[in-house]
Every structure is written in structure tokens, then in C-alpha cells.
MARFI-930654 format. One line per 4 residues: number of its first residue (from 1); their letters; for each residue x, y, z of C-alpha. Coordinates in nm, 2 decimals, padded with zeros to 4 digits, always signed. Layout:
BEGIN
NUM	A	X Y Z ~ ...
REM end
This chain:
BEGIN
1	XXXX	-08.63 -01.68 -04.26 ~ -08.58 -01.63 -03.92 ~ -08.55 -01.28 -03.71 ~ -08.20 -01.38 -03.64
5	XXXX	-08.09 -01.47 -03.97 ~ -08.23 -01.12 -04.13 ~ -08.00 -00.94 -03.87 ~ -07.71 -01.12 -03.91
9	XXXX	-07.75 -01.01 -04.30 ~ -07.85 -00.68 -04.25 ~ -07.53 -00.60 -04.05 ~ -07.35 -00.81 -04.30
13	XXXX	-07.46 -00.59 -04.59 ~ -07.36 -00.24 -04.39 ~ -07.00 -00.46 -04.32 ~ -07.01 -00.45 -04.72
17	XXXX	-07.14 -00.13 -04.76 ~ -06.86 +00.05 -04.51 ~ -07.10 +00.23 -04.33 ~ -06.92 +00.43 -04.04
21	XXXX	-06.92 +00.25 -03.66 ~ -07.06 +00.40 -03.40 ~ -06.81 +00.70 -03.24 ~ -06.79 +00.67 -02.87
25	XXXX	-06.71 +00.97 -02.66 ~ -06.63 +01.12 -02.29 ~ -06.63 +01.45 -02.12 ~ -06.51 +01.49 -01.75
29	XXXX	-06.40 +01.77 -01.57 ~ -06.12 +01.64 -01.36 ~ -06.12 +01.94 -01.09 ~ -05.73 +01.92 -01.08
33	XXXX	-05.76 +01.50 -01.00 ~ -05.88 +01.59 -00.62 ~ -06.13 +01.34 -00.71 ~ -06.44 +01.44 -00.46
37	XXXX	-06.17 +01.64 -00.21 ~ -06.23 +01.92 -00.08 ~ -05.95 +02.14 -00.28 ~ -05.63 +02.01 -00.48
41	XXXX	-05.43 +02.25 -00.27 ~ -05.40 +02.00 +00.05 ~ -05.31 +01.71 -00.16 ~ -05.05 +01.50 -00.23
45	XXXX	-04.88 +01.39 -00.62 ~ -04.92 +01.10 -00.47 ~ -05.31 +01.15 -00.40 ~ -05.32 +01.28 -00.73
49	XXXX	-05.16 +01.03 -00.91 ~ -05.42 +00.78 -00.78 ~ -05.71 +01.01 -00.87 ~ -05.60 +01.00 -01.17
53	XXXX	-05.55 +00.61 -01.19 ~ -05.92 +00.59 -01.16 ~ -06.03 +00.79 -01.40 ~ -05.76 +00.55 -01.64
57	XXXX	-05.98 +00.26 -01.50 ~ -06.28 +00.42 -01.62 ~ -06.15 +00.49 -01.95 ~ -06.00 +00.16 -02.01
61	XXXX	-06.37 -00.02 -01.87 ~ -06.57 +00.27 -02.09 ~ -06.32 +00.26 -02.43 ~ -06.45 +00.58 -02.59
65	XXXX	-06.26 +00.70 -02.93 ~ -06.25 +01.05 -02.81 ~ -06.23 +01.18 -02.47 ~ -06.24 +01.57 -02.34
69	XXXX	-06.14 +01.68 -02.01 ~ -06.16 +02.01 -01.85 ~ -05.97 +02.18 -01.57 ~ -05.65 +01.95 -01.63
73	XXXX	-05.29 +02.06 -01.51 ~ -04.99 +02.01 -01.75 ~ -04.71 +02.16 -01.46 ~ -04.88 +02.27 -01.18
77	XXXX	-04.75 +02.35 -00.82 ~ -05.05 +02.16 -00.62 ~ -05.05 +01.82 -00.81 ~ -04.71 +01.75 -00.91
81	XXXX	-04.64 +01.91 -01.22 ~ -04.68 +01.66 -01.43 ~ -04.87 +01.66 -01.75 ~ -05.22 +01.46 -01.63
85	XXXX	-05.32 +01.45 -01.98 ~ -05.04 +01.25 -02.11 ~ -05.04 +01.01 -01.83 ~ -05.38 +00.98 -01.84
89	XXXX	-05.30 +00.86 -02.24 ~ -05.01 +00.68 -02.19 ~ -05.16 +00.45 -01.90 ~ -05.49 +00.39 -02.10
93	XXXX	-05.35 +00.34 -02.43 ~ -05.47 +00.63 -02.59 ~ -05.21 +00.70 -02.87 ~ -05.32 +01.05 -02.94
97	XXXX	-05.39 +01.37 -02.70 ~ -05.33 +01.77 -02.67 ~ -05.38 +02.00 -02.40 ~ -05.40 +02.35 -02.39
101	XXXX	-05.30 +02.57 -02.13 ~ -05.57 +02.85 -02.04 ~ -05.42 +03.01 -01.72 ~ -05.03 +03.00 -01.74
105	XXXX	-04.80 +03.13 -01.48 ~ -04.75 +03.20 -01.09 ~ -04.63 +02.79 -01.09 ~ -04.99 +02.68 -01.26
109	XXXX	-05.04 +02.53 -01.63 ~ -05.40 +02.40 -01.74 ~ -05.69 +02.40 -01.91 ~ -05.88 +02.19 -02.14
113	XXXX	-05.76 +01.87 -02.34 ~ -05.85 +01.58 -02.58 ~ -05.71 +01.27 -02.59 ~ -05.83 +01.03 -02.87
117	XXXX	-05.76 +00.66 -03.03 ~ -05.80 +00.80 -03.40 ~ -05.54 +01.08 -03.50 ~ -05.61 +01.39 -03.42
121	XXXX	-05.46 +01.74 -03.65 ~ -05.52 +02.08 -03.70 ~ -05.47 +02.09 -03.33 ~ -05.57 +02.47 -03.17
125	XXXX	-05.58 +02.57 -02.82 ~ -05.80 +02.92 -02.77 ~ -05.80 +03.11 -02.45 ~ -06.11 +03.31 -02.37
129	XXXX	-06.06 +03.69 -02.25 ~ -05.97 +03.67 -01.85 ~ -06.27 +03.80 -01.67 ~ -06.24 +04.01 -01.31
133	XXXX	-06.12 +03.79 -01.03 ~ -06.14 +03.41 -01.16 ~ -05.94 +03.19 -01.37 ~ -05.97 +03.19 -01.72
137	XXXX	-06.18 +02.95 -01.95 ~ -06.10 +02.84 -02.30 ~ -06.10 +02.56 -02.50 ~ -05.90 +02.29 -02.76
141	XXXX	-06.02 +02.20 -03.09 ~ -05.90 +01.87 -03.30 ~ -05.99 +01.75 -03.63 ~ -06.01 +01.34 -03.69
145	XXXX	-06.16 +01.09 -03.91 ~ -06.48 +00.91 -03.78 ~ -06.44 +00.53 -03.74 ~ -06.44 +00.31 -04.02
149	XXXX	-06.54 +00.62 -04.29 ~ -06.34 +00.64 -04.59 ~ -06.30 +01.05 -04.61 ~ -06.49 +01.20 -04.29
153	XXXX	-06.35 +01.41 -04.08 ~ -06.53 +01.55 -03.77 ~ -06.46 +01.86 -03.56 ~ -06.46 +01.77 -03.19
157	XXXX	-06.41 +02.02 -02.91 ~ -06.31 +02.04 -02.55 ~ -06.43 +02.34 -02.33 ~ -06.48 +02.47 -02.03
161	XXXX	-06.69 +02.82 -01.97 ~ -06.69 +03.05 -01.70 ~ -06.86 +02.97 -01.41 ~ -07.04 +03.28 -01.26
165	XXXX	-07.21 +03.52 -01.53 ~ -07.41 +03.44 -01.85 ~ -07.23 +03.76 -01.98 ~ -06.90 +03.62 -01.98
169	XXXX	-07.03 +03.31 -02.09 ~ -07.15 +03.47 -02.42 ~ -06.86 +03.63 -02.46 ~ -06.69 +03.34 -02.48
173	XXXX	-06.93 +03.21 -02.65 ~ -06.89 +03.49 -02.99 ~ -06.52 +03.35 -02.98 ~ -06.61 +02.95 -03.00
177	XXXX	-06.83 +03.05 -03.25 ~ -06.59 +03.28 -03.44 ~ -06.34 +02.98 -03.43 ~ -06.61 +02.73 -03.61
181	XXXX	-06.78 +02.93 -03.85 ~ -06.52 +02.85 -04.08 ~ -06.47 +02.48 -04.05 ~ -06.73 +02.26 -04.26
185	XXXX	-06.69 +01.94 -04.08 ~ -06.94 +01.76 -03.88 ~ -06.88 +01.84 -03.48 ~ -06.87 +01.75 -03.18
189	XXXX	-06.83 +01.96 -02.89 ~ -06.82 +01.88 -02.53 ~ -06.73 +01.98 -02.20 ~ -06.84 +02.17 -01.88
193	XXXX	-07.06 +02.45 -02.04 ~ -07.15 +02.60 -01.65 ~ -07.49 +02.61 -01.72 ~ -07.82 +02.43 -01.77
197	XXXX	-08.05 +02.42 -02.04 ~ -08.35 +02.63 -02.10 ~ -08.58 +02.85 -01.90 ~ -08.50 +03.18 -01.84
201	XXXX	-08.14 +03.08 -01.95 ~ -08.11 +03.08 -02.31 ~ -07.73 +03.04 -02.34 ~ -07.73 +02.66 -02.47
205	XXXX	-08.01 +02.72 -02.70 ~ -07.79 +03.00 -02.87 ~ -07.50 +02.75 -02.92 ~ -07.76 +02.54 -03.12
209	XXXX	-07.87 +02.78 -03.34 ~ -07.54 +02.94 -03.37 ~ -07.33 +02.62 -03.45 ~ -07.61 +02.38 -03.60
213	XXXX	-07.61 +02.14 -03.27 ~ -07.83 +01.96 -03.07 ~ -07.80 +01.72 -02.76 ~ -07.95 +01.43 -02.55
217	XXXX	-08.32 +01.49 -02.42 ~ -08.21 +01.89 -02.34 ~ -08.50 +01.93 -02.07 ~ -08.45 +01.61 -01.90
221	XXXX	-08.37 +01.61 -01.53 ~ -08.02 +01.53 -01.53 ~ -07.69 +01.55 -01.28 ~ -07.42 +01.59 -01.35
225	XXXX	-07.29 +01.87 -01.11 ~ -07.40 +01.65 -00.76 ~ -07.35 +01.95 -00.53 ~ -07.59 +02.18 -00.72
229	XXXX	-07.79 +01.88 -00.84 ~ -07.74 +02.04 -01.20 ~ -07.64 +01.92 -01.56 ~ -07.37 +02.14 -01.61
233	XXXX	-07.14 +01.90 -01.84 ~ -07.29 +01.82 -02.22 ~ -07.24 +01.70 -02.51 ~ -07.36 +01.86 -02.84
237	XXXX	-07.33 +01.72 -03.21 ~ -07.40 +01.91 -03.52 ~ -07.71 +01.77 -03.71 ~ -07.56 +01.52 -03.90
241	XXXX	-07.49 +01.31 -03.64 ~ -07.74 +01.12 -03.41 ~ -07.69 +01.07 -03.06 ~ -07.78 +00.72 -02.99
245	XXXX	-07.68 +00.63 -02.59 ~ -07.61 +00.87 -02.35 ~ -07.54 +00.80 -01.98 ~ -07.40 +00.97 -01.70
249	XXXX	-07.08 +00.74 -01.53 ~ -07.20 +00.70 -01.10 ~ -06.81 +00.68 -01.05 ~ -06.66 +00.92 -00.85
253	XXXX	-06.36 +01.08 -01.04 ~ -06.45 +01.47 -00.98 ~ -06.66 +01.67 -00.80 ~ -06.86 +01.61 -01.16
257	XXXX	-06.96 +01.29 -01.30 ~ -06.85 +01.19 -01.61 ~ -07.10 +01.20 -01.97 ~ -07.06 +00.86 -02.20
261	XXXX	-07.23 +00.96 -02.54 ~ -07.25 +00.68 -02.91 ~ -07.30 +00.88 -03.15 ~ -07.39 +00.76 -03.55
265	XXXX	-07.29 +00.96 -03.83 ~ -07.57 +01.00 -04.06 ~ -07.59 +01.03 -04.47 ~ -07.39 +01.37 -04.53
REM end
């Protein structure tokens, strides 16, 4: 019997069996859809609105099931207030998304968001404690049902941490944790974590051992934050699910690139 044959019945028998597709997923920090400007403050809704219409031709070209976004307005003075995570669903078909405001007030609105093409519920947005003199971080949490499984739900998270001290990054760390620990799902979590992996800075390993996650090749000499040449934007999956492709988009949405991740759920 041919090689072809064989793998034409071996994806015919995990057809049969319902063994879960492959969930496909995104994380982008938008920078407030200035695209690779210089701030969103000297732009235009107009200039905004096509920023945005690129990242919509990324996702419609990429198709991901689930995609997070960080730093996205919902009603903001320097972009147009409009909600950029609805229109970002509505013009790529995504049928599901939720965004949770982390810095409200003085005409701003935004934060982190998911939108999704499987339903999303228990919906929460969490906002980290402000810190002295910058915005503050936070993050959303959805439950769904992985692709094609009968009864399994998954966890997924958007989040964004602060940018300038690893002590206020594990302090918002103690609250993403606090905010899992009871939730038995598989999970995803993914966003722009401000920091790389490893060294002298410890702060992603103690997300792995705290939540039961892992990622993509941790010590491999990825970009994803051009202007620092860093990987500051990751994706991390608990240990029952594999990640099978990652890649890091070229296109120019952000001042960060954008992270594709497959991901296989394996026997829970």
C-alpha cells in the first residue's frame, strides 16, 4: 500500500475518531493603530482607520480562531473614539470579541481584547494596580470550546504587563495568577509580556511554574519588539497542549510584529 494511501486513512480514521483540529491563534499589540508612527497623538481617525484595515487584511490572510490584542482604544480622544476591537471583528468576520478597558478617563478607553470565531463566555476584564507615572496594564480572560472537541473548553488570555520594572511586573503577575488558580481548563495565554526569557530575568520562567505553561523554543533568538531587537510578545499554553507552528508575521501593523501560533490539544 502506498505512502499516500496510509495517510489518506490515517486522517480518515482521526475524522472518525473526532479528534480536535488544530487551534490557530494571534497576539499583536496594536500601539493605538499608529501602525509604525511615531505617536497616535499626531494622527488622523482617518490614519487610524487604515492602520487598522491592515491589520483586518492580516487577519482575514492569517484566519486564526482566537486572536488577542493589547493596547487597543474602545473611545479614545487620539484615534477617533471608536471601538477598534469591534471593527476590527466586524470587518474580518470574527463573530465574537470583548475588550476591557485598563486606563479609563481624561477622554481615553483601552486596554487589552480577544476577539474569537468560536464563542467565547465567562468573559472578565482585570486591571492591574496603577504603578507611579505610567499607564496601567491588565488583562481579559475568555473561556471557549476548542475546535471540533465534543466537551473542551480552554482558558485563553490577553495581557499586557508593565513596561519598565520586573517588580511591577510580578505584581501583576500574583494577580494573573490569583485569577487562574481556580479555573481547571487547559490555557492559553498571550500577549505583550514586556520582557524576554531567561538569564538574569526569571519573570517568564515563574509564569511556567506558576500556571503549568510552556512556549515556542524559549531561548531562541527571536524579534518581535524591532526597536529593541527583543521578543517581548509570547505565547504560552498549559501542558496539555502542544505548540506545533509558530512564526513571527514581517507585516508592519505596530511598532511590534505580530506572533501566529497552531496549537494541538493533546489526550487530557
Amino acid at each position: 500500500m502506498s505512502s499516500f494511501i496510509l495517510l489518506l486513512l490515517f486522517a480518515s480514521t482521526n475524522v472518525l475518531a473526532g479528534e480536535p483540529a488544530l487551534l490557530k491563534v494571534m497576539t499583536l499589540n496594536v500601539a493605538h493603530a499608529r501602525s509604525d508612527g511615531p505617536s497616535q497623538l499626531f494622527q488622523s481617525e482617518d490614519q487610524a482607520t487604515l492602520n487598522l484595515w491592515k491589520i483586518v487584511n492580516v487577519l482575514r490572510r492569517e484566519e486564526p480562531h482566537v486572536v488577542a490584542f493589547q493596547e487597543i482604544d474602545k473611545n479614545s480622544f487620539w484615534n477617533g473614539r471608536f471601538n477598534h476591537t469591534e471593527f476590527l471583528a466586524e470587518q474580518a468576520n470574527y463573530p465574537h470579541h470583548f475588550s476591557g478597558a485598563h486606563i479609563e478617563g481624561d477622554n481615553l478607553e483601552y486596554g487589552t481584547a480577544l476577539v474569537s470565531r468560536l464563542s467565547m463566555k465567562e468573559t472578565t476584564s482585570v486591571k492591574f494596580d496603577r504603578p507611579f507615572a505610567r499607564p496601567r496594564k491588565g488583562f481579559v480572560v475568555s473561556t471557549a470550546r476548542w475546535p471540533e472537541s465534543n466537551n473542551i473548553d480552554v482558558d485563553i488570555v490577553s495581557v499586557h504587563f508593565d513596561f519598565l520594572t520586573h517588580n511591577q511586573r510580578l505584581k501583576e503577575a500574583k494577580k494573573l495568577i490569583a485569577a487562574l488558580e481556580d479555573r481547571s481548563n487547559p490555557r492559553i495565554i498571550m500577549g505583550d509580556l514586556n520582557s524576554d526569557y531567561g538569564g538574569d530575568n526569571q519573570f517568564i520562567p515563574l509564569l511556567e511554574e506558576a500556571l503549568g505553561v510552556s512556549t515556542w523554543e524559549p531561548h531562541a533568538e527571536i524579534v518581535t519588539f524591532p526597536k529593541l531587537q527583543k521578543r517581548l510578545d509570547w505565547v504560552l499554553v498549559s501542558n496539555d497542549i502542544e505548540i506545533v507552528s509558530h512564526a513571527i508575521l514581517s507585516d508592519t501593523l505596530s511598532d511590534h510584529l505580530a506572533v501566529v501560533a497552531e496549537l494541538r490539544l493533546l489526550e487530557i
